[in-house]
Short mmCIF file of the C-alpha atoms (twelve columns), coordinates in Angstrom:
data_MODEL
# 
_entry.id   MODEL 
# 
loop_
_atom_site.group_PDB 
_atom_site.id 
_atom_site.type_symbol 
_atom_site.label_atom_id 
_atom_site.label_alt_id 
_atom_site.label_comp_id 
_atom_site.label_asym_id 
_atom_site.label_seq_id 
_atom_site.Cartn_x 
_atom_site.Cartn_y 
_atom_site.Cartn_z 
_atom_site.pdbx_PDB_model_num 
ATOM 1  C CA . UNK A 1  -32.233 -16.162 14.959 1 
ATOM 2  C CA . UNK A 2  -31.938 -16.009 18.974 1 
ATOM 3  C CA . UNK A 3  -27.841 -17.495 18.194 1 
ATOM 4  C CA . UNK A 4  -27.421 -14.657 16.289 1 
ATOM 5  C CA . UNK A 5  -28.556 -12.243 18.635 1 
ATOM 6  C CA . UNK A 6  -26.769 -13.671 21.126 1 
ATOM 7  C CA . UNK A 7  -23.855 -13.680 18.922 1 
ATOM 8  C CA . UNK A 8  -24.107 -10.444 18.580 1 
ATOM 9  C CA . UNK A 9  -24.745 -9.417  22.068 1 
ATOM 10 C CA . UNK A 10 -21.676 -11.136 23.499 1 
ATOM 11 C CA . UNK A 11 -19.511 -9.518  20.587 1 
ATOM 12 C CA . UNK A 12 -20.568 -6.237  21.386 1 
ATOM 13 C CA . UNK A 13 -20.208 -6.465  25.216 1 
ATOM 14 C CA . UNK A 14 -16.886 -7.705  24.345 1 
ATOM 15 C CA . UNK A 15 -15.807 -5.196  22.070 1 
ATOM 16 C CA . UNK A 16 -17.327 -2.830  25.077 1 
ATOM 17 C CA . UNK A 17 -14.584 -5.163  27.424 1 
ATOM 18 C CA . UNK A 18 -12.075 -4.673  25.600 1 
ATOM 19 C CA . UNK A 19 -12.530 -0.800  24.976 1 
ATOM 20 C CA . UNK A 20 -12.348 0.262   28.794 1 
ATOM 21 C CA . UNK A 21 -9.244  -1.992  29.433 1 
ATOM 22 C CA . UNK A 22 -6.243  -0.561  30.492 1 
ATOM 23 C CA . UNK A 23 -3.788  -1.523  27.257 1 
ATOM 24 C CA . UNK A 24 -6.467  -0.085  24.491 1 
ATOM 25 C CA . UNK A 25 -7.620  2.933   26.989 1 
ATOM 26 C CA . UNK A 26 -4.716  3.951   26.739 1 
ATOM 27 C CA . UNK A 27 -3.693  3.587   23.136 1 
ATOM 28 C CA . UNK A 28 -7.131  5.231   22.162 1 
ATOM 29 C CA . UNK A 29 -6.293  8.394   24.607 1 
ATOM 30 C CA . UNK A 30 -2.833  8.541   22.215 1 
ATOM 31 C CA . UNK A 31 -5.114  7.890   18.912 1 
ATOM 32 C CA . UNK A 32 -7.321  10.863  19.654 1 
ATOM 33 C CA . UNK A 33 -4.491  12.986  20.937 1 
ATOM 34 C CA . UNK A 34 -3.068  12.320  17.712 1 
ATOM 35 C CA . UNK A 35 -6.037  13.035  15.533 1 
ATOM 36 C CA . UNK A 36 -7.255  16.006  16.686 1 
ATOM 37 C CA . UNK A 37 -3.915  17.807  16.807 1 
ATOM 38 C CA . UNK A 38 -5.680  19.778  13.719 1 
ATOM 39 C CA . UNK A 39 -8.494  20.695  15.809 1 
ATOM 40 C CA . UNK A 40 -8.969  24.059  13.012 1 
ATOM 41 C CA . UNK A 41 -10.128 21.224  10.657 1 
ATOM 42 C CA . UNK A 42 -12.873 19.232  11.825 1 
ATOM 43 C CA . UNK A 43 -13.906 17.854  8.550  1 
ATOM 44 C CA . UNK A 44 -10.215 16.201  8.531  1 
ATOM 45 C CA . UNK A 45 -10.630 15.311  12.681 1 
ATOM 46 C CA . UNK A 46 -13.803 13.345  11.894 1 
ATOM 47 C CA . UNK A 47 -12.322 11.632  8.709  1 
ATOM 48 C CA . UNK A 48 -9.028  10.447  10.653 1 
ATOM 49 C CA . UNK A 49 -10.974 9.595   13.618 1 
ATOM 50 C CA . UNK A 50 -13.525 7.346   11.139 1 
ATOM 51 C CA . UNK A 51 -9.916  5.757   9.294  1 
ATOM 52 C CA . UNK A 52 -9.097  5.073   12.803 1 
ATOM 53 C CA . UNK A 53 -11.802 3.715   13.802 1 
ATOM 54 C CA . UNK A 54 -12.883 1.648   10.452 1 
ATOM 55 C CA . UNK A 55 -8.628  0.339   11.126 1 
ATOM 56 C CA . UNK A 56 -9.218  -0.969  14.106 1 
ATOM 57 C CA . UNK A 57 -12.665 -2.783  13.508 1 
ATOM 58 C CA . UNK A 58 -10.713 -4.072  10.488 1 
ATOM 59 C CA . UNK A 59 -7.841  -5.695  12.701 1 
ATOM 60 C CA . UNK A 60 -10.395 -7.011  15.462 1 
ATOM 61 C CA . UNK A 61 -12.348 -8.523  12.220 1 
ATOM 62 C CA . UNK A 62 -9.408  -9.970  10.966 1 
ATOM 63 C CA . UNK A 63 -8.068  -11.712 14.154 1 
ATOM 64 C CA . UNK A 64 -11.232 -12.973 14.865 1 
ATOM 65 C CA . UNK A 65 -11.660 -14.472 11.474 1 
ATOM 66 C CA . UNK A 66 -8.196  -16.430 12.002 1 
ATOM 67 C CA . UNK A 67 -9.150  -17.675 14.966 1 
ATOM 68 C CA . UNK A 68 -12.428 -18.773 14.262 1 
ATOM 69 C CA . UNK A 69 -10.897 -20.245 11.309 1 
ATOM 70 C CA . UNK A 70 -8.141  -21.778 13.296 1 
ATOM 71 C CA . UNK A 71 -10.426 -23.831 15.803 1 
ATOM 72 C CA . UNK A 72 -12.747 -25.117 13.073 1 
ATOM 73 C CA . UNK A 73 -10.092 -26.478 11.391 1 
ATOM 74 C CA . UNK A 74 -8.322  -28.350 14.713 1 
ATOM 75 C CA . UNK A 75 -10.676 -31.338 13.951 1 
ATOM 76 C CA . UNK A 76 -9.349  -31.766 9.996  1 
ATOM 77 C CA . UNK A 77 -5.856  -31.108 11.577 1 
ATOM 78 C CA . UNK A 78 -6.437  -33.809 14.327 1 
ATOM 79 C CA . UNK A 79 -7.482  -36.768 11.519 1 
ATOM 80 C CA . UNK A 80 -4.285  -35.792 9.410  1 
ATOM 81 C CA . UNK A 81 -1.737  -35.797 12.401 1 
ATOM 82 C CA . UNK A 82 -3.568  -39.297 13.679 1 
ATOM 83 C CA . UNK A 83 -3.096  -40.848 10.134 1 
ATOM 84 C CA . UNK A 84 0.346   -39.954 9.705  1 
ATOM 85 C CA . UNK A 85 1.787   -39.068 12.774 1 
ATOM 86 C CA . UNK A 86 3.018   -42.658 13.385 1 
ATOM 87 C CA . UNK A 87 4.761   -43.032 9.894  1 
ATOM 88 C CA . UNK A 88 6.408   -39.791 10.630 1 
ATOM 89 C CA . UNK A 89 7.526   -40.391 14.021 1 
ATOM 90 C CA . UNK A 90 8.795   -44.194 12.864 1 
ATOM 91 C CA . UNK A 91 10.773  -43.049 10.051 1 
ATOM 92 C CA . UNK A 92 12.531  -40.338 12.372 1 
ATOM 93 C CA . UNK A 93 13.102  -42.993 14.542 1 
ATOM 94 C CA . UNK A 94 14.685  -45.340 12.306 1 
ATOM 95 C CA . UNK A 95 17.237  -42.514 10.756 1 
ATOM 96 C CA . UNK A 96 18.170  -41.911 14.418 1 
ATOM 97 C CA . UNK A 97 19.087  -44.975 15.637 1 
# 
């Protein structure tokens, strides 16, 4: 349970990070300018500000997912290029020569 927590913690101080850096500061100022140009609507300010918002934890989700993904499968990835690499690289060899 405390690895999840943790988890958890680091992810959100993270997302916190990566929030107040210069390259997303700025392309959240330009998001908000954006959405609230209809400022005599706030029902339709809050909703494009949640689609914005639910978009973006979408993409970090996603690229997080790959990655993760990515690096657990480096050690399958490993076995198959240690198994075969030599064949491979000894055929291209042979045609070359």
């Amino acid at each position: 349970m405390s690895e999840i927590l943790i988890g958890a913690a680091s992810a959100f101080w993270l997302g916190i990070l990566t929030a107040i850096s210069p390259c997303p500061l700025a392309t959240n100022i330009a998001a908000i300018s954006f959405v609230s140009r209809r400022v005599g609507s706030p029902a339709r300010v809050f909703l494009a500000g949640l689609l914005y918002t639910a978009g973006r934890m979408l993409t970090y989700l996603a690229i997080g997912v790959l990655l993760v993904t990515s690096l657990l499968s480096a050690p399958h990835f490993s076995f198959v290029l240690q198994k075969y690499m030599n064949k491979a690289l000894g055929r291209y060899l042979s045609w070359s020569a």
